[in-house]
C-alpha positions in Angstrom: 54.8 29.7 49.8 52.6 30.0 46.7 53.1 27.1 45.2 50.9 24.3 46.2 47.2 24.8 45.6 45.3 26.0 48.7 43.0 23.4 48.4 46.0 20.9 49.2 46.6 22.4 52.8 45.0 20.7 55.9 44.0 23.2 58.5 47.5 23.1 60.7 48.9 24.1 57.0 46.7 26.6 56.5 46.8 28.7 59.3 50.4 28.6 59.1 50.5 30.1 55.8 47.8 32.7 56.8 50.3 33.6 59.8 53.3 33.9 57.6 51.2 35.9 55.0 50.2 38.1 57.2 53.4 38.7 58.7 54.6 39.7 55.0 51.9 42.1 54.4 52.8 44.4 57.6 56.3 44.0 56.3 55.6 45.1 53.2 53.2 47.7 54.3 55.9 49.0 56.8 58.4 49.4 53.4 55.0 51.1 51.5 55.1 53.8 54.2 58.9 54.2 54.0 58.6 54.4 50.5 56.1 57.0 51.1 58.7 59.2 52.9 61.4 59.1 51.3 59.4 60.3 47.6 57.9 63.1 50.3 61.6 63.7 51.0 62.5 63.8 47.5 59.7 66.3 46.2 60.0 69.2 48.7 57.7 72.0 49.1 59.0 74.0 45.7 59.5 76.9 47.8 62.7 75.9 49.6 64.0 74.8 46.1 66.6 77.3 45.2 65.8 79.0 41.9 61.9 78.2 42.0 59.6 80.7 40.5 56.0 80.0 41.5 53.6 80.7 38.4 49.8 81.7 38.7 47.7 77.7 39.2 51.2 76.4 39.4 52.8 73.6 42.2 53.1 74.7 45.9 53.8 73.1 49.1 51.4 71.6 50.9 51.9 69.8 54.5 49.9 66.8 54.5 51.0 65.1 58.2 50.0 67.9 60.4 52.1 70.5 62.3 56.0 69.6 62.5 56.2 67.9 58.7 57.5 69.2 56.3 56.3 70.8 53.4 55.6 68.5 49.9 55.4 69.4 46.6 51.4 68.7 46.0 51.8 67.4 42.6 54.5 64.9 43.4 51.2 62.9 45.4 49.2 62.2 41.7 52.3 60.0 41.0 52.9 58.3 43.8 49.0 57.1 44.1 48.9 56.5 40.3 52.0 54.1 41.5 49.5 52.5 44.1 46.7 52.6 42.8 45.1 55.4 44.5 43.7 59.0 43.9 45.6 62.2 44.4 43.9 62.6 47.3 44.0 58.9 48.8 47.4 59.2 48.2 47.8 62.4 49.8 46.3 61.0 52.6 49.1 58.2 52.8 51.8 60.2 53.0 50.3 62.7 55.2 50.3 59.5 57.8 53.7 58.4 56.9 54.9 61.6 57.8 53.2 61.9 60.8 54.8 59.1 62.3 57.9 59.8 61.2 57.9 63.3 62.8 55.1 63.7 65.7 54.6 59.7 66.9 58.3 58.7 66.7 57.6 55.5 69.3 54.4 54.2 67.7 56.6 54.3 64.3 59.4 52.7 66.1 57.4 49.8 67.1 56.0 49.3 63.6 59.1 49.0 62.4 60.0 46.7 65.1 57.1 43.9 64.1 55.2 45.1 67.3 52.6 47.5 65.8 50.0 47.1 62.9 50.8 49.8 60.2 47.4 50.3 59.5 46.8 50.8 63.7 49.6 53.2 63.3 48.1 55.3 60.5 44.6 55.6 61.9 46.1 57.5 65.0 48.1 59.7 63.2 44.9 60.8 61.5 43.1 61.0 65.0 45.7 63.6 66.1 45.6 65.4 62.9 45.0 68.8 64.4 46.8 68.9 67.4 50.0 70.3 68.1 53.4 68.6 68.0 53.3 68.7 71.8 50.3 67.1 72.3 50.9 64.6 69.8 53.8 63.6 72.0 51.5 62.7 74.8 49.6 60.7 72.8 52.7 59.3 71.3 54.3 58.2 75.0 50.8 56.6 76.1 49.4 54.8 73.0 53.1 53.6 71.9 53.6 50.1 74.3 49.7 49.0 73.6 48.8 49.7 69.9 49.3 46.0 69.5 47.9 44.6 72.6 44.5 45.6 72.8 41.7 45.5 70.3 40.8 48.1 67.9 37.5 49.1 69.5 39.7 50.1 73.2 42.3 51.0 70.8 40.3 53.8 69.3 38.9 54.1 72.8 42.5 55.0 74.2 43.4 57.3 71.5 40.0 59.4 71.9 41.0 60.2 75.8 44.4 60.4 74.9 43.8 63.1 72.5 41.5 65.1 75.2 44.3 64.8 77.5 47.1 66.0 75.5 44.9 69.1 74.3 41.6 69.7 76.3 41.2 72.8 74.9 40.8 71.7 71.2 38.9 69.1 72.1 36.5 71.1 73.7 36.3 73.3 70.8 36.0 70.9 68.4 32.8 68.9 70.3 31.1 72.8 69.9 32.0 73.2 66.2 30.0 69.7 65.9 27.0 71.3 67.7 27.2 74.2 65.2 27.4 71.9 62.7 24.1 72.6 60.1 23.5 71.4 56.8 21.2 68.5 54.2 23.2 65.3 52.7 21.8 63.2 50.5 23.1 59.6 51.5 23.4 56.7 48.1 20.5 55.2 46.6 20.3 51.8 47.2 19.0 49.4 43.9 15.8 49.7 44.6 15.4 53.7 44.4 15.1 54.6 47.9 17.9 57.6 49.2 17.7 58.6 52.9 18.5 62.5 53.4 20.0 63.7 56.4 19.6 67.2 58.3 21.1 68.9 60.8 19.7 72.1 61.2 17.9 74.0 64.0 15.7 71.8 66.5 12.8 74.9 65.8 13.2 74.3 62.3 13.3 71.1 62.7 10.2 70.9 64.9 8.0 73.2 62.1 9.5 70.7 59.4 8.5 67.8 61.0 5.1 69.1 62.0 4.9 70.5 58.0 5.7 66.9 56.8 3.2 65.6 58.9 0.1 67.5 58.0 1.2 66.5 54.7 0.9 62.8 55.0 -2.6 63.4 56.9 -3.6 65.5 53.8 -2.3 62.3 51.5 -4.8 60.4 53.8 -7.3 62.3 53.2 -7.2 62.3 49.6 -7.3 58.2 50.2 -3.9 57.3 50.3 -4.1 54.0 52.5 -0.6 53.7 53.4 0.8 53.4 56.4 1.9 57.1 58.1 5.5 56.6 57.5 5.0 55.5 54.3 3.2 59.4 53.9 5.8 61.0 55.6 8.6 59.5 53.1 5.9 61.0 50.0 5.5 64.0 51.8 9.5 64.8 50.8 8.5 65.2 47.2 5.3 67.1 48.3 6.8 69.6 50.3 9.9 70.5 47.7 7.1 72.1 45.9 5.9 75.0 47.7 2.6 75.8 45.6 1.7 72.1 45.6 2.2 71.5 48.8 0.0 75.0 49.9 -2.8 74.3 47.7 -2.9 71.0 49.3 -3.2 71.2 53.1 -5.7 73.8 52.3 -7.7 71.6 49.7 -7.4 68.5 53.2 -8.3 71.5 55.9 -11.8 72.0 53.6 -12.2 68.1 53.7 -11.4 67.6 57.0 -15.3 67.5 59.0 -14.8 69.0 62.5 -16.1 65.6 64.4 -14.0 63.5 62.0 -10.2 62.7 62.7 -8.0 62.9 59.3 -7.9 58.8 59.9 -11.7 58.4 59.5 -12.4 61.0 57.1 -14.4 60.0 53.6 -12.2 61.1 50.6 -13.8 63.5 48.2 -12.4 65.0 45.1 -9.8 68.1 44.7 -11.7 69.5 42.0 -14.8 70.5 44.5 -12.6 71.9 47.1 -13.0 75.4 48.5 -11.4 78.6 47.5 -8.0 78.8 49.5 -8.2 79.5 53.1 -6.4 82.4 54.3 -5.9 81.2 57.6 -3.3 78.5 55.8 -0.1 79.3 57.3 2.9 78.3 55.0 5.5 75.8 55.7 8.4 76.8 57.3 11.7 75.7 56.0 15.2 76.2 57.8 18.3 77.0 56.9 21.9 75.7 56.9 24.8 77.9 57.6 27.5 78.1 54.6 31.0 77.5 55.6 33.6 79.6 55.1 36.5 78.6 52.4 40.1 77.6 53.1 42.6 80.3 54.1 44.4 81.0 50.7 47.3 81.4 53.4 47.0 78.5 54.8 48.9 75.4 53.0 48.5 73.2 56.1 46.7 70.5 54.2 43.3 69.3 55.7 40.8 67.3 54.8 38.7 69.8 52.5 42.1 71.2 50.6 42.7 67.5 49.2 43.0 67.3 45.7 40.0 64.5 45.1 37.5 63.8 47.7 38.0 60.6 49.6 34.5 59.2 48.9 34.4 55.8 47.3 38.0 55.8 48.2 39.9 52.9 50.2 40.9 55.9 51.9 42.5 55.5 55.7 41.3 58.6 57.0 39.2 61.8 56.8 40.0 64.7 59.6 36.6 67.1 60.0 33.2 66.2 59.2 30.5 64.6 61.4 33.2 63.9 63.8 34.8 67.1 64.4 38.0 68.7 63.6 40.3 66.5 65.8 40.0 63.7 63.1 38.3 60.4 63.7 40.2 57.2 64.4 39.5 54.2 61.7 39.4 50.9 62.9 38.9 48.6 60.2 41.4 46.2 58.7 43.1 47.4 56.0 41.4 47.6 52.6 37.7 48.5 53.8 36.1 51.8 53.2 36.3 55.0 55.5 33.7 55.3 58.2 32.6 58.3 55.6 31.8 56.1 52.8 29.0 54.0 55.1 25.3 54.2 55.5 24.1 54.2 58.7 21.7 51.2 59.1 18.8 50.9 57.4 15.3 51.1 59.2 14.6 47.7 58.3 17.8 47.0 59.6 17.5 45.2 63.0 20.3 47.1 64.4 18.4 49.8 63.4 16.4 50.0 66.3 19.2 49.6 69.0 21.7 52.0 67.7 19.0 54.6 67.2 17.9 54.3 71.0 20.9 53.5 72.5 23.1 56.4 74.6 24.7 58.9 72.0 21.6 60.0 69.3 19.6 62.8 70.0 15.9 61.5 71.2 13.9 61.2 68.2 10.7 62.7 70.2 7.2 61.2 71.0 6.1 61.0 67.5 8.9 59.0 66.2 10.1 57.5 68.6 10.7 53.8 67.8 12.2 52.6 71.5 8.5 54.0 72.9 6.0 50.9 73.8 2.9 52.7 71.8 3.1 52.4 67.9 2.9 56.2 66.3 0.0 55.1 64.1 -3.0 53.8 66.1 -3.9 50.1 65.4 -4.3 49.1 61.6 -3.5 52.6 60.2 -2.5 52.0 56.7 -3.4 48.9 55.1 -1.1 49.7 51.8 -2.7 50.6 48.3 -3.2 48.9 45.0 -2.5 49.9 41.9 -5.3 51.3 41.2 -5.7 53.3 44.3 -1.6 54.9 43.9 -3.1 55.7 40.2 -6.1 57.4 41.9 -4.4 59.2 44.6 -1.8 60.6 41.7 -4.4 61.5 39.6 -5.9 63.8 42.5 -2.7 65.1 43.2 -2.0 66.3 39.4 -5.2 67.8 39.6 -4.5 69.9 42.9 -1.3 70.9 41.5 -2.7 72.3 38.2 -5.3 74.3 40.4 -2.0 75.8 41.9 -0.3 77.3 39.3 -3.5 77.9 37.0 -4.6 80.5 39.7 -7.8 78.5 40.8 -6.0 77.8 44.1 -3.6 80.1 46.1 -0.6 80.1 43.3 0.5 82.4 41.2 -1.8 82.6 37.8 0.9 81.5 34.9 3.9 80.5 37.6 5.1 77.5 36.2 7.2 75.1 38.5 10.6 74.8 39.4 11.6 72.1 36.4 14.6 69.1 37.2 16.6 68.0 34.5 16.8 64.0 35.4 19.2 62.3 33.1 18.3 58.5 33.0 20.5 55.8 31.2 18.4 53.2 30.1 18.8 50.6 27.1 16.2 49.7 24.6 16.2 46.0 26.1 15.2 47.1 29.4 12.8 49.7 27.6 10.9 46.2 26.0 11.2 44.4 28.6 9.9 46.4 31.0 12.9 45.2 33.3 16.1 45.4 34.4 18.0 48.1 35.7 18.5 52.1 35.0 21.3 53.7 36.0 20.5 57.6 37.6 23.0 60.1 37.7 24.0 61.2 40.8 22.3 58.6 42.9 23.5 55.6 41.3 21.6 51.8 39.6 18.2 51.4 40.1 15.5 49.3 38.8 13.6 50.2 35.8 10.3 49.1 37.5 11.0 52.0 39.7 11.1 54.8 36.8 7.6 55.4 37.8 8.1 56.3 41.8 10.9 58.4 40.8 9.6 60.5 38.3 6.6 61.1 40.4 3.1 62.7 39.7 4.3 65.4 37.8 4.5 66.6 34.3 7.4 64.8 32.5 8.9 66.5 29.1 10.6 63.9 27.7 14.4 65.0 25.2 15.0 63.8 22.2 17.7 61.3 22.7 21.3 62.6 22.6 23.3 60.9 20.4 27.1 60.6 22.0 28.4 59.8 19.0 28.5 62.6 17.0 31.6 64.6 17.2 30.3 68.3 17.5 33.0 71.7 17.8 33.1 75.4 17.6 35.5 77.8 16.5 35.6 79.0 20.0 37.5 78.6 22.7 34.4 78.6 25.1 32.5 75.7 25.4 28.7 75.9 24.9 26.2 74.3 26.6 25.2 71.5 24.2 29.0 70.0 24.1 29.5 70.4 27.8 26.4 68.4 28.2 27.6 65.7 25.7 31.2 65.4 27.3 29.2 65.3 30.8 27.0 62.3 29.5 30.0 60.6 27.6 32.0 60.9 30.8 30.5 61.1 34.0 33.3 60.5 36.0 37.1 62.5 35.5 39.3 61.4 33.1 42.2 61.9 35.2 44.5 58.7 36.6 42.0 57.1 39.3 40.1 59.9 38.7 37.0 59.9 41.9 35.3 62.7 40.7 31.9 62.9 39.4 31.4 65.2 36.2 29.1 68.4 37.3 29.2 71.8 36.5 31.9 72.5 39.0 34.5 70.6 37.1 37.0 72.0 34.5 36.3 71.0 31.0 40.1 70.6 29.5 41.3 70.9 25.7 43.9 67.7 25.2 45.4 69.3 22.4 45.8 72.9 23.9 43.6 75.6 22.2 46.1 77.2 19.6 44.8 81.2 19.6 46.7 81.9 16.1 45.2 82.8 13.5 46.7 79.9 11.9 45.0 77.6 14.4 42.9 74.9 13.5 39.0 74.6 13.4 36.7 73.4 15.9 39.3 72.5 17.9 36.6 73.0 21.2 34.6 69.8 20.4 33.7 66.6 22.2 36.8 64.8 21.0 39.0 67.4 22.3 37.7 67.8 25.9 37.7 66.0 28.8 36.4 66.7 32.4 39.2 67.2 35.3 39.2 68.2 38.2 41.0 71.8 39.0 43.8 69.9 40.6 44.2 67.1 37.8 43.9 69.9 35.3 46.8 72.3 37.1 48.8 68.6 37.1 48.2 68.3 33.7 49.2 71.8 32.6 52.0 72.5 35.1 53.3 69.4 36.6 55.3 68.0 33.9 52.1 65.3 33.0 51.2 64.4 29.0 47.9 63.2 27.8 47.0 62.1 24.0 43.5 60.4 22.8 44.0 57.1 21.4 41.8 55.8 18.3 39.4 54.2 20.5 38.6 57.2 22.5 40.3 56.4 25.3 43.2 58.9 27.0 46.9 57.7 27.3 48.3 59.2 30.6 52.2 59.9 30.8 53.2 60.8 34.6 56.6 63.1 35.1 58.4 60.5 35.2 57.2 58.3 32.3 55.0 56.2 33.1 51.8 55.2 31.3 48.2 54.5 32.3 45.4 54.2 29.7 41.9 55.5 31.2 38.6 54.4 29.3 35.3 53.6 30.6 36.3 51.2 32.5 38.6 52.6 34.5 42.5 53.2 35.1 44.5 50.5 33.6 48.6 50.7 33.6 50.6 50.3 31.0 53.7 48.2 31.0 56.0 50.7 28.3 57.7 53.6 30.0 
């Protein structure tokens, strides 16, 4: 099949062999998932071993398919995705799904197995009835079985939505309220050109004040000359606004330069420095809040979505129950291989299909101001010409000057209050530096280009580190790790050093000793240093410490993994790499 050169094939050929190459990727897909059950079957939920003693951080049982499956023991899923190239949690994922079809959809599994069902199909609604009970999953078993290879995906997913409200109404119902309850900010990824879109959910009279805040915002920008369009001040009002003082002092310096006959449009700009004391009838911004959500049920080792032991984003995950689309689980259907629904952007306003998914049935209505399916533009005619460079310099300069009459206690701040400061760590070569080109990389949102640095550090004052050198190896004789070396190990490694490790390095993760930290007086020095420490995850680290896993730097700095069972991956900067040698 492989070997003549695909360039060789007519057409008849070469649909041929795309028919009989598909046909051996849903067998072989069919034998992953089998595969999948039978290492489930073979690592049990330690409990319901005879002799087990379960140690403090040590392995448990987890269920991973959902009510009726049984119990697995959760480190046993690190090795099986290190196998297949997946996270823990990825993985986890996988053989929650082959075990849900094993023991809640019985037909749909018997017509994969049959050749009359794609696996991936097959998967995506055992996700979708994640949460319901093994009697309702039999409903949806009996009516999805005979068509899950006989109808599109779209009506597919279409099929298995009412299913699912059929077979448990109740949860359903529940499920579409804890969505309407649902409150919070994201921030979505940065695209390469520095612009993030942030997404809130939060009450519509908070949302109402916020908008109408943001708003006088971008009239006050206007008013100090900015000559952008208004959404183009809305989007700067987001920086304005995250500083309270700032944005204060400013709506009251734009209410003294607003003339009563004169519209904020028309007004003539003047400068900050001869504005008015602070009005008192300035009324502050008001800002909403998102309810916190309660943690897991220590009780509860029914695996869902948030228990999983690496989060599924940037994964080639299947599946991810919860979230945006409600406890019941959400139904995936893209061919095998593509990113989650939860690793997308929505489209991008510039996007054409912006416009018609945003007013088509389904989204909230964005309201008269915003509302882009309304015939009258929100900005009258020729509203916002755009700036020069010169004018984005003068506009900044006016705004550094209102913002030092805020804290120096000319304006309505606080006399002495100095801002809220941001540590931004940018990774930037000296090429890029000269050139005055190329691209940055920003932690936490991602590459962007240098030209940008500007826009993203903003108007504001800028203290600029000396330049950490990664390098150096630098220890105490301490077994707690102080600042300076967790902020070179973070910098050195800003992503887990764990076996297809998804996890960015913050705070939150563990910072691990290889060589474990001997607490003899006879122990070594400096054995807390950046050479001996590497970020994990709590889950990697309790695999590391209690499931049987080994893990030794090489002379080039990068870490030699050696699973339970013996086998090898190397994990550098570059990634996860397997080694041949058991």
């Amino acid at each position: 099949m492989f070997d003549r050169d695909v360039a060789e094939l007519g057409a008849t050929e070469t649909l041929t062999s795309a028919a009989e190459l598909h046909g051996l990727r849903t067998r072989a897909e069919v034998r992953l998932i089998e595969l999948a059950q039978h290492f489930a079957d073979l690592h049990p939920d330690p409990a319901t071993v005879p002799g087990h003693v379960l140690l403090a951080g040590g392995e448990r049982g987890v269920v991973y398919g959902g009510v009726g499956c049984p119990g697995v023991a959760e480190f046993a899923v690190a090795e099986f995705g290190a196998m297949i190239g997946r996270s823990a949690g990825s993985a986890a994922v996988f053989i929650g799904q082959s075990l849900a079809l094993r023991h809640r959809l019985p037909r749909i599994w018997a017509q994969v197995k049959g050749g009359h069902g794609e696996p991936w199909k097959a998967r995506a609604v055992a996700t979708a009835c994640l949460a319901l009970s093994v009697e309702a999953a039999e409903i949806v078993d009996r009516r999805v079985a005979g068509i899950i290879d006989t109808v599109t995906p779209v009506r597919l997913d279409r099929i298995v939505k009412a299913a699912v409200q059929q077979a448990d109404p109740d949860a359903a119902r529940a499920a579409a309220e804890a969505r309407a309850k649902e409150r919070g900010v994201w921030a979505g990824r940065a695209d390469d050109h520095g612009t993030t879109t942030l997404y809130v959910r939060a009450a519509t009279g908070d949302v109402i004040h916020f908008k109408a805040t943001i708003r006088q915002i971008a009239d006050a920008l206007a008013q100090l000359g900015d000559t952008d369009t208004l959404p183009r001040r809305k989007a700067k009002a987001i920086g304005i606004i995250a500083d309270p003082a700032l944005t204060n002092e400013l709506l009251t310096v734009a209410h003294h330069l607003t003339p009563t006959t004169t519209t904020p449009q028309t007004a003539t700009p003047a400068a900050p420095e001869a504005a008015a004391p602070a009005s008192a009838e300035a009324e502050p911004a008001k800002a909403g809040t998102g309810a916190a959500n309660p943690g897991p049920d220590p009780t509860d080792h029914t695996a869902h979505p948030a228990d999983l032991p690496v989060p599924l984003a940037d994964e080639t995950a299947d599946f991810a129950g919860g979230g945006e689309d409600g406890a019941m689980g959400r139904f995936v259907v893209d061919e095998p291989g593509e990113h989650d629904e939860a690793d997308r952007e929505p489209p991008h306003p510039s996007d054409p299909a912006y416009d018609r998914l945003f007013c088509s049935a389904g989204l909230p209505d964005p309201g008269a101001a915003d509302d882009r399916c309304a015939e009258t533009p929100e900005s009258p005619p020729g509203d916002g010409p755009g700036m020069d460079d010169a004018g984005r310099r003068e506009v900044a300069r006016r705004l550094a000057a209102i913002k030092e009459s805020a804290y120096s206690g000319q304006g309505r701040g606080v006399a002495g209050r100095r801002p809220a400061r941001t540590t931004l760590y940018v990774h930037i070569t000296d090429e890029t530096l000269l050139a005055g080109g190329g691209v940055a990389r920003v932690e936490r949102f991602g590459p962007v280009f240098a030209a940008r640095l500007e826009e993203l550090l903003g108007h504001d004052q800028i203290v600029v580190k000396p330049v950490i050198d990664l390098n150096g190896k630098v220890g105490v004789d301490a077994y707690e790790i102080p600042r300076r070396i967790r902020e070179r190990v973070k910098l050195t490694h800003p992503v887990e050093q764990f076996v297809f490790g998804a996890a960015e390095t913050t705070d939150s993760l563990d910072l691990d000793h290889i060589a474990p930290f001997d607490f003899s007086a006879t122990g070594p020095p400096r054995q807390t240093s950046t050479d001996n420490l590497t970020p994990l995850r709590r889950y990697s680290h309790r695999v590391k410490t209690h499931g049987g896993w080994r893990v030794r730097r090489l002379d080039d700095g990068a870490l030699e993994w050696t699973t339970k069972h013996g086998f090898k991956f190397r994990v550098d900067h570059t990634g996860t790499h397997p080694l041949v040698d058991r």
